[in-house]
N, CA, C and O atoms as a GROMACS GRO file, in nm:
protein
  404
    1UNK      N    1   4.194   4.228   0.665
    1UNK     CA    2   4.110   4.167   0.766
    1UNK      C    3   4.030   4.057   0.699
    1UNK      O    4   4.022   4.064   0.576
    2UNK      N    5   3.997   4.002   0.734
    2UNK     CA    6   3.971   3.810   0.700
    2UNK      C    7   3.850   3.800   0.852
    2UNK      O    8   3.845   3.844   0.967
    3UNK      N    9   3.769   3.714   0.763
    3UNK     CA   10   3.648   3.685   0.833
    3UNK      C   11   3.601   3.531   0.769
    3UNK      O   12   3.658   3.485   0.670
    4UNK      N   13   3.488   3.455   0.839
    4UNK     CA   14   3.446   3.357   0.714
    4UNK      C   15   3.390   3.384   0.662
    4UNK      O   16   3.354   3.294   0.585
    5UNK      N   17   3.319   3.524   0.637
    5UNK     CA   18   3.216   3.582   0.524
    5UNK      C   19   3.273   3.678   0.464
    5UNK      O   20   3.214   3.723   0.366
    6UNK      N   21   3.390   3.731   0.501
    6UNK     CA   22   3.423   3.851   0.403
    6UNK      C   23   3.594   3.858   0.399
    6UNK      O   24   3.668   3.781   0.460
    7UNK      N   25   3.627   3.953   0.324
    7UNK     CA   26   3.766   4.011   0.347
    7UNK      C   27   3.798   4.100   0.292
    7UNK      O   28   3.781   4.116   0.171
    8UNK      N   29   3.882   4.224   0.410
    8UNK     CA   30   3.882   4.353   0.381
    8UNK      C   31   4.029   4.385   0.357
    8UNK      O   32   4.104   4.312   0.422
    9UNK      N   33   4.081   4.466   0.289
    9UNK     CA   34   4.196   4.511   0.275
    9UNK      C   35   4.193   4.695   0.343
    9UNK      O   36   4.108   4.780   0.313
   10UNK      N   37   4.300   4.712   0.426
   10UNK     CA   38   4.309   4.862   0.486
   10UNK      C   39   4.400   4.887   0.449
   10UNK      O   40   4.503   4.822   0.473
   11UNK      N   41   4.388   5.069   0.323
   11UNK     CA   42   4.528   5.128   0.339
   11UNK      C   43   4.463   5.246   0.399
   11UNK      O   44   4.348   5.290   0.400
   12UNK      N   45   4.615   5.296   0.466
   12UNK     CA   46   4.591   5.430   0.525
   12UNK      C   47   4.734   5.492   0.478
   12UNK      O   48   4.840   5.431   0.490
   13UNK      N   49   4.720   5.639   0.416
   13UNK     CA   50   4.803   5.747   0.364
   13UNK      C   51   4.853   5.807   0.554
   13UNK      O   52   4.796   5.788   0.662
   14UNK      N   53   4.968   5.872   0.522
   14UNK     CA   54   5.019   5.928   0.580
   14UNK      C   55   4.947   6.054   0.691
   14UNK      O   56   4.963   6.065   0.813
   15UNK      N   57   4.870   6.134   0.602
   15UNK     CA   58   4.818   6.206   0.617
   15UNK      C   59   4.627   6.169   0.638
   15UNK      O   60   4.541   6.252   0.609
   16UNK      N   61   4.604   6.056   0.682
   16UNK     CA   62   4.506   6.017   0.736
   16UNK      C   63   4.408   5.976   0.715
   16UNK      O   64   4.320   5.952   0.798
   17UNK      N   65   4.402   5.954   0.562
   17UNK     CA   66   4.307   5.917   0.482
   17UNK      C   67   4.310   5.769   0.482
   17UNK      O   68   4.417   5.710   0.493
   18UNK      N   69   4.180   5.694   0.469
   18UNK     CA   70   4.239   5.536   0.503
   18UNK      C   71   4.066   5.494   0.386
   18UNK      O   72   3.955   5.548   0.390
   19UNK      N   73   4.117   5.382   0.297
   19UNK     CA   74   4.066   5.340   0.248
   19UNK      C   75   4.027   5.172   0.289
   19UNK      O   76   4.105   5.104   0.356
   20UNK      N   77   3.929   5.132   0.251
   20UNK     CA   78   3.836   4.981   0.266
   20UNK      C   79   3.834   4.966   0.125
   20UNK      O   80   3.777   5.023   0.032
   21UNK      N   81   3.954   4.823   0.147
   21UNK     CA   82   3.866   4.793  -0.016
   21UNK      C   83   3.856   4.634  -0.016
   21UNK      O   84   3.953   4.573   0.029
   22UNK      N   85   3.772   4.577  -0.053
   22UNK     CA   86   3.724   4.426  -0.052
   22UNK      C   87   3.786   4.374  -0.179
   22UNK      O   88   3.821   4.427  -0.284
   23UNK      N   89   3.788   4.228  -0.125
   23UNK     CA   90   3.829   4.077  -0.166
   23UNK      C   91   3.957   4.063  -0.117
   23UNK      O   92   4.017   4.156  -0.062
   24UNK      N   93   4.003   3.952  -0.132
   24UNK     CA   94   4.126   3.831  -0.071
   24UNK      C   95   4.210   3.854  -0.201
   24UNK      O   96   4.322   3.895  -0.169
   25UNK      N   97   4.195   3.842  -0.331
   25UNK     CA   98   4.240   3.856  -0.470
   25UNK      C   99   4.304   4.002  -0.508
   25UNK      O  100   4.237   4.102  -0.534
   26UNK      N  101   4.429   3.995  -0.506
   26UNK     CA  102   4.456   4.150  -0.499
   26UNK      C  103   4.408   4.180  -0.628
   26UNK      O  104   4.375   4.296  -0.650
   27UNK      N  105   4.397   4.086  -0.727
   27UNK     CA  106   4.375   4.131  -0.874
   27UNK      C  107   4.215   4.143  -0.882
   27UNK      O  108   4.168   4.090  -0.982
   28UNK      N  109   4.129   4.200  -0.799
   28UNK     CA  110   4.057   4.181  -0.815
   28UNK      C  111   3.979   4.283  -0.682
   28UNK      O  112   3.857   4.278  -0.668
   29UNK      N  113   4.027   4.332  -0.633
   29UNK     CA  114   3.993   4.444  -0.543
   29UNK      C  115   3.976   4.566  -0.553
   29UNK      O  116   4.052   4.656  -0.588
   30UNK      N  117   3.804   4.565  -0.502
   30UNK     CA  118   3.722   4.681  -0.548
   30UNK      C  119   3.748   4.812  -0.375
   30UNK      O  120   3.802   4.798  -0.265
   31UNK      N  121   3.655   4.954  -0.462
   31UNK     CA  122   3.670   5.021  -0.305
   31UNK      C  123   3.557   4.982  -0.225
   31UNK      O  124   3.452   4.934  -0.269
   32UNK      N  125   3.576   4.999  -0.142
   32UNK     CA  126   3.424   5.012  -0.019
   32UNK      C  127   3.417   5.156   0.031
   32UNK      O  128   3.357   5.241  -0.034
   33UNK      N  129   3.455   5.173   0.101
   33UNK     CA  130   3.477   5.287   0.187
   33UNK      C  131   3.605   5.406   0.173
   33UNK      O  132   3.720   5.363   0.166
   34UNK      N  133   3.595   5.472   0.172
   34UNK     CA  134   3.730   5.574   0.240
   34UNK      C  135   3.640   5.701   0.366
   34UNK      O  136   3.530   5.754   0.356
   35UNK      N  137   3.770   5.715   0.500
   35UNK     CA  138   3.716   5.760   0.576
   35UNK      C  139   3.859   5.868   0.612
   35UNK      O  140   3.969   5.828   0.574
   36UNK      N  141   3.849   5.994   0.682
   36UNK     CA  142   3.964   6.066   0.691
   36UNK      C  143   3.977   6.014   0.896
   36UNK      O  144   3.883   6.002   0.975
   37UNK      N  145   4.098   5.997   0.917
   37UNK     CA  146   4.124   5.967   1.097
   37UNK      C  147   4.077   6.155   1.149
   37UNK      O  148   4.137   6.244   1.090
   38UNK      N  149   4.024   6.175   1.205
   38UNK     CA  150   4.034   6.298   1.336
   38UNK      C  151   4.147   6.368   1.373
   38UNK      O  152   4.164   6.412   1.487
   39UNK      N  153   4.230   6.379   1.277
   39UNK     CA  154   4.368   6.414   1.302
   39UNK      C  155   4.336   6.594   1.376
   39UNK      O  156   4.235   6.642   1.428
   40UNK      N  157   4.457   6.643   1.352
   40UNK     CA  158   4.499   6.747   1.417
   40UNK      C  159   4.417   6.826   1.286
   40UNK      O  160   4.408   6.776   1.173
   41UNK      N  161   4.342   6.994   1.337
   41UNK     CA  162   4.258   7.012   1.252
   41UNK      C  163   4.330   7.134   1.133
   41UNK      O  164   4.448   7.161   1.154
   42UNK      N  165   4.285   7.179   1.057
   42UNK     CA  166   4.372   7.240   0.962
   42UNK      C  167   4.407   7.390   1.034
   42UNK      O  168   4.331   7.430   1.122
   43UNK      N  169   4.516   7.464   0.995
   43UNK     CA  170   4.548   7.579   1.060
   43UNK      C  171   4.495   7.713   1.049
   43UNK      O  172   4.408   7.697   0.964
   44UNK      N  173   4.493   7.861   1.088
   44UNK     CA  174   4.414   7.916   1.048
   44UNK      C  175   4.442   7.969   0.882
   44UNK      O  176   4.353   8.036   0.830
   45UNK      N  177   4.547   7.941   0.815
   45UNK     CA  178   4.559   7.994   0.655
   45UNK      C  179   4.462   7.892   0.604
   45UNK      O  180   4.396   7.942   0.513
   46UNK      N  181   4.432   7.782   0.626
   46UNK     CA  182   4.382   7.675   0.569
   46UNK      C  183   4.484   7.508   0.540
   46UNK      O  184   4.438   7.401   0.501
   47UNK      N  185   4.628   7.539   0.576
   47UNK     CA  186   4.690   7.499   0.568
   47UNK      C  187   4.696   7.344   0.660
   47UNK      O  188   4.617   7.332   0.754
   48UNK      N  189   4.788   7.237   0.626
   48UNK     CA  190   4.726   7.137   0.775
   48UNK      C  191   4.848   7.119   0.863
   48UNK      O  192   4.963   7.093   0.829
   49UNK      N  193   4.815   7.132   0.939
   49UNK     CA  194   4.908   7.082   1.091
   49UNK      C  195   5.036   6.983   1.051
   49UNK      O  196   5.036   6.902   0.957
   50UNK      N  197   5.132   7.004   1.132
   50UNK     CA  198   5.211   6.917   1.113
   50UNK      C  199   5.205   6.780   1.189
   50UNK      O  200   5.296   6.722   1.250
   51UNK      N  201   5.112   6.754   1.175
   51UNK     CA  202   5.095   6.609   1.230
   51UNK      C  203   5.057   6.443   1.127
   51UNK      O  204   4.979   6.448   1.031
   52UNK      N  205   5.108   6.349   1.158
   52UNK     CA  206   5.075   6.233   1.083
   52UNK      C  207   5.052   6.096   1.136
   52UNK      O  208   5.076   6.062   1.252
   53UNK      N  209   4.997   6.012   1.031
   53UNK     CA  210   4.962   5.881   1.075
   53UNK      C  211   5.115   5.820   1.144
   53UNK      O  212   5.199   5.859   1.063
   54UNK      N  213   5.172   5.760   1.231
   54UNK     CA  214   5.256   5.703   1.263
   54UNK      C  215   5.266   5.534   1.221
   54UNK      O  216   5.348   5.484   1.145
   55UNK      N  217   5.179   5.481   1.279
   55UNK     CA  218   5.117   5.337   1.233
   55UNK      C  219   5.017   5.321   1.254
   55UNK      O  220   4.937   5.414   1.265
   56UNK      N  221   4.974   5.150   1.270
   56UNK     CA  222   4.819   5.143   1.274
   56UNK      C  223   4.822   4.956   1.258
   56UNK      O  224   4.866   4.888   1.165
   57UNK      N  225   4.767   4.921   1.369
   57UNK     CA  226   4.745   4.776   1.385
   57UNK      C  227   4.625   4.763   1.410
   57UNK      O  228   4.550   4.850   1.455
   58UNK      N  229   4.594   4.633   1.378
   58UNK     CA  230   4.456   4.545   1.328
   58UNK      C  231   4.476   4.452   1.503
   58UNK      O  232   4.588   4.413   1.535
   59UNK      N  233   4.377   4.433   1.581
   59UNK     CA  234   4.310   4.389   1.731
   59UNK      C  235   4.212   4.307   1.694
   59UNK      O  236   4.095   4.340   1.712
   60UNK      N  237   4.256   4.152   1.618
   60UNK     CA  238   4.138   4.044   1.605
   60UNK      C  239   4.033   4.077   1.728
   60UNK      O  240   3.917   4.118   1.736
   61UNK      N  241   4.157   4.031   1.833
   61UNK     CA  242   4.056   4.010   1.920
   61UNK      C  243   3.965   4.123   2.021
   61UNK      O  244   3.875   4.087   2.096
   62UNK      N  245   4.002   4.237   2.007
   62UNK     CA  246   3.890   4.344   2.076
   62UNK      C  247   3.843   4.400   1.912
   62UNK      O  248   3.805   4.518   1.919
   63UNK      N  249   3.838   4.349   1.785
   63UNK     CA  250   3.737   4.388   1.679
   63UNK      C  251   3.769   4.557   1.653
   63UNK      O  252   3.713   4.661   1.687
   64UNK      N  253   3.856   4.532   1.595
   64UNK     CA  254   3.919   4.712   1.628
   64UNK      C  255   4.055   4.729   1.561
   64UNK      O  256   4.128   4.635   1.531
   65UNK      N  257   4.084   4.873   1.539
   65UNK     CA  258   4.165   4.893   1.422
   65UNK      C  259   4.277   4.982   1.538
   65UNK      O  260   4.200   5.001   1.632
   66UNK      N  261   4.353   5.018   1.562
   66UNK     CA  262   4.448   5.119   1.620
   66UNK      C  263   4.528   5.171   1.558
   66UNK      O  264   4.626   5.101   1.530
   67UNK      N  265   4.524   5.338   1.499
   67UNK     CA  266   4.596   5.414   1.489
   67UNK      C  267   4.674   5.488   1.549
   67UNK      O  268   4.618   5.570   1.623
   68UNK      N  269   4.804   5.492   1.547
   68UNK     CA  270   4.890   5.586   1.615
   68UNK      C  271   4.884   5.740   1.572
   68UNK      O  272   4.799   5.734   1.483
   69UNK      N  273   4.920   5.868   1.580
   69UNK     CA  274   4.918   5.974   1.558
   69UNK      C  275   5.032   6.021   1.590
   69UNK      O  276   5.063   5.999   1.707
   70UNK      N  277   5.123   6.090   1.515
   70UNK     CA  278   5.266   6.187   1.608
   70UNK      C  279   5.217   6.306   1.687
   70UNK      O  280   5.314   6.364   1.737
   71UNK      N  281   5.075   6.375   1.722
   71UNK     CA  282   5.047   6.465   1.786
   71UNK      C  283   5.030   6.347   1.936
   71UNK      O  284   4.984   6.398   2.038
   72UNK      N  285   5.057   6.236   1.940
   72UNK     CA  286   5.078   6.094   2.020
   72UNK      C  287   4.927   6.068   2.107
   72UNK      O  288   4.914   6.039   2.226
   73UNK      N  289   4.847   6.084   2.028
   73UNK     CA  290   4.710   5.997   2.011
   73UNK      C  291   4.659   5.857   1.982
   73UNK      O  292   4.728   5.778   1.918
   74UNK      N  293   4.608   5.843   2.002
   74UNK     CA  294   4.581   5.706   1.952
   74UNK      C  295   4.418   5.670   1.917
   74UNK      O  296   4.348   5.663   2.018
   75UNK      N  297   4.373   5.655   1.831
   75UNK     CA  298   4.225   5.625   1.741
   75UNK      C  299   4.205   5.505   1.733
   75UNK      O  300   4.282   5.434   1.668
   76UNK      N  301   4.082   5.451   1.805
   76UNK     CA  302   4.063   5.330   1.780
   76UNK      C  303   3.897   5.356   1.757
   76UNK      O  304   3.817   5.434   1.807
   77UNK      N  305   3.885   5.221   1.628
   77UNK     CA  306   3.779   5.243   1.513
   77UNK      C  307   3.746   5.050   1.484
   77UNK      O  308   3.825   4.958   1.466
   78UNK      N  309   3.594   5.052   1.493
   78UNK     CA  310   3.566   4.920   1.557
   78UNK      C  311   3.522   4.886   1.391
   78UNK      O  312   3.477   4.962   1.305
   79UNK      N  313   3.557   4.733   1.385
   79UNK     CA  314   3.606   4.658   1.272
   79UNK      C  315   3.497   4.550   1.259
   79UNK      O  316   3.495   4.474   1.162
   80UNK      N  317   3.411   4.545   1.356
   80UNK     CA  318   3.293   4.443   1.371
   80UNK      C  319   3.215   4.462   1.286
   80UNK      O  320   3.169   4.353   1.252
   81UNK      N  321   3.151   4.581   1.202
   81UNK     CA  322   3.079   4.575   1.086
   81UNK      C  323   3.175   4.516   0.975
   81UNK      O  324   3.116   4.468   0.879
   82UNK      N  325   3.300   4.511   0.972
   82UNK     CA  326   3.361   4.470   0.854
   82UNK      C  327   3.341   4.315   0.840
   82UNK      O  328   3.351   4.254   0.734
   83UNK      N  329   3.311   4.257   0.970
   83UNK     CA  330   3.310   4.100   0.972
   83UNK      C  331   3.170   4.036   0.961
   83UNK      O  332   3.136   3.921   0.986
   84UNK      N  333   3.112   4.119   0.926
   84UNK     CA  334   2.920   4.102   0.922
   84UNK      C  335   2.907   4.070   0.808
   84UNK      O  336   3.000   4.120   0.745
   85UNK      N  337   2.822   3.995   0.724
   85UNK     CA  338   2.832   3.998   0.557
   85UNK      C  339   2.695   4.062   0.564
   85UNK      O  340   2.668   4.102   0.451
   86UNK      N  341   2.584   4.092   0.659
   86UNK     CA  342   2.476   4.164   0.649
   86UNK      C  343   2.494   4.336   0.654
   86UNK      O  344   2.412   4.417   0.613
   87UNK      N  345   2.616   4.362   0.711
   87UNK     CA  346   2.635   4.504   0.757
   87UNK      C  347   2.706   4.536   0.637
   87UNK      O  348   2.776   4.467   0.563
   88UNK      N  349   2.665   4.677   0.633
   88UNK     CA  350   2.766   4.793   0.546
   88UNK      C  351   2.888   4.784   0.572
   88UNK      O  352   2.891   4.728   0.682
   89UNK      N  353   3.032   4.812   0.526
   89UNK     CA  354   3.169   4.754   0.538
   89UNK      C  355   3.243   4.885   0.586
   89UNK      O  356   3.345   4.932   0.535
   90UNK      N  357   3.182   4.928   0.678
   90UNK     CA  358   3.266   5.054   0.725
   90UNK      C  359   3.310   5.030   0.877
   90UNK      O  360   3.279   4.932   0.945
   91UNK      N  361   3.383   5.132   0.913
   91UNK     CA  362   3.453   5.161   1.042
   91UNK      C  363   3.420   5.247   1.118
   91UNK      O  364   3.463   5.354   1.074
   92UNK      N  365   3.342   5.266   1.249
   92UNK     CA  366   3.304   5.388   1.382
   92UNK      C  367   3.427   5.412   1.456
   92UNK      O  368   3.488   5.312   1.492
   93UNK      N  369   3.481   5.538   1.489
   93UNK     CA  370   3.552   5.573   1.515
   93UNK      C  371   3.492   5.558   1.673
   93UNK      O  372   3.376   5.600   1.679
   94UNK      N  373   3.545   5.508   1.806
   94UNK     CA  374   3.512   5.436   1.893
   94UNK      C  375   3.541   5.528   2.003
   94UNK      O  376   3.448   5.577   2.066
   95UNK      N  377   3.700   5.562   2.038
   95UNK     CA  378   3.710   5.646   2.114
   95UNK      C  379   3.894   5.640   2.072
   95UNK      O  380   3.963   5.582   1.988
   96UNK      N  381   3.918   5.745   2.196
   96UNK     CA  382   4.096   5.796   2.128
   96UNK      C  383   4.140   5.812   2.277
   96UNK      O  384   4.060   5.823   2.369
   97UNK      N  385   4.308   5.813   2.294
   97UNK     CA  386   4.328   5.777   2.396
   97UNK      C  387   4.441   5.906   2.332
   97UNK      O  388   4.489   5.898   2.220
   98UNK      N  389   4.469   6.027   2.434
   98UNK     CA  390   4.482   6.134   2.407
   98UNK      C  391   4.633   6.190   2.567
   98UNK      O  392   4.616   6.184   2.689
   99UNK      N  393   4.735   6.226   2.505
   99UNK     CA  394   4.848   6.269   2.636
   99UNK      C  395   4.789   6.347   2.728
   99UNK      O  396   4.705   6.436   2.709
  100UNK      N  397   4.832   6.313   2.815
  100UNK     CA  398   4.749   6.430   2.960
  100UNK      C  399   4.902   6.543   2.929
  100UNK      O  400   5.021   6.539   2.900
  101UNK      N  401   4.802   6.628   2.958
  101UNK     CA  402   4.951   6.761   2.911
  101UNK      C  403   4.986   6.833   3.093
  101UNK      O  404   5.073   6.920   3.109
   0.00000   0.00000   0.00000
């Protein structure tokens, strides 16, 4: 993500973990943040669900991140503090758009 004051790099693992890490310079990119998605919650052994990240696209224009889920969810997590150079460089998990069963 690219701003005129900043620029963020997003990875996200399979399993839902998604890291912030700053600068444009890959040789040169520090962490910011890591945050886990709301996934499906662990089972009763302690074990985790069979569920995973599917994909996940970047929404310039509604300022927002969209994750897919295979439990077929969808997480959307607002990206507007990332474009602030006054704000902390994190992500609010916004709301989720969930199958009617």
């Amino acid at each position: 993500m690219e701003a005129a004051t900043t620029s963020c790099l997003v990875l996200a693992s399979r399993r839902g973990k998604v890291s912030l890490m700053s600068g444009g310079n890959l040789e040169a990119v520090q962490p910011i943040a890591d945050y886990n998605l709301p996934m499906a919650e662990e089972g009763s052994r302690g074990s985790k669900s069979n569920v995973w990240l599917s994909d996940a696209a970047l929404m310039l224009d509604a300022s927002a991140v969209v994750y897919s889920v295979s439990d077929r969810t969808l997480h959307f997590f607002d990206t507007s503090c990332s474009r602030r150079s006054d704000a902390a460089q994190e992500h609010r998990h916004i709301w989720k758009v969930v199958k009617e069963k």
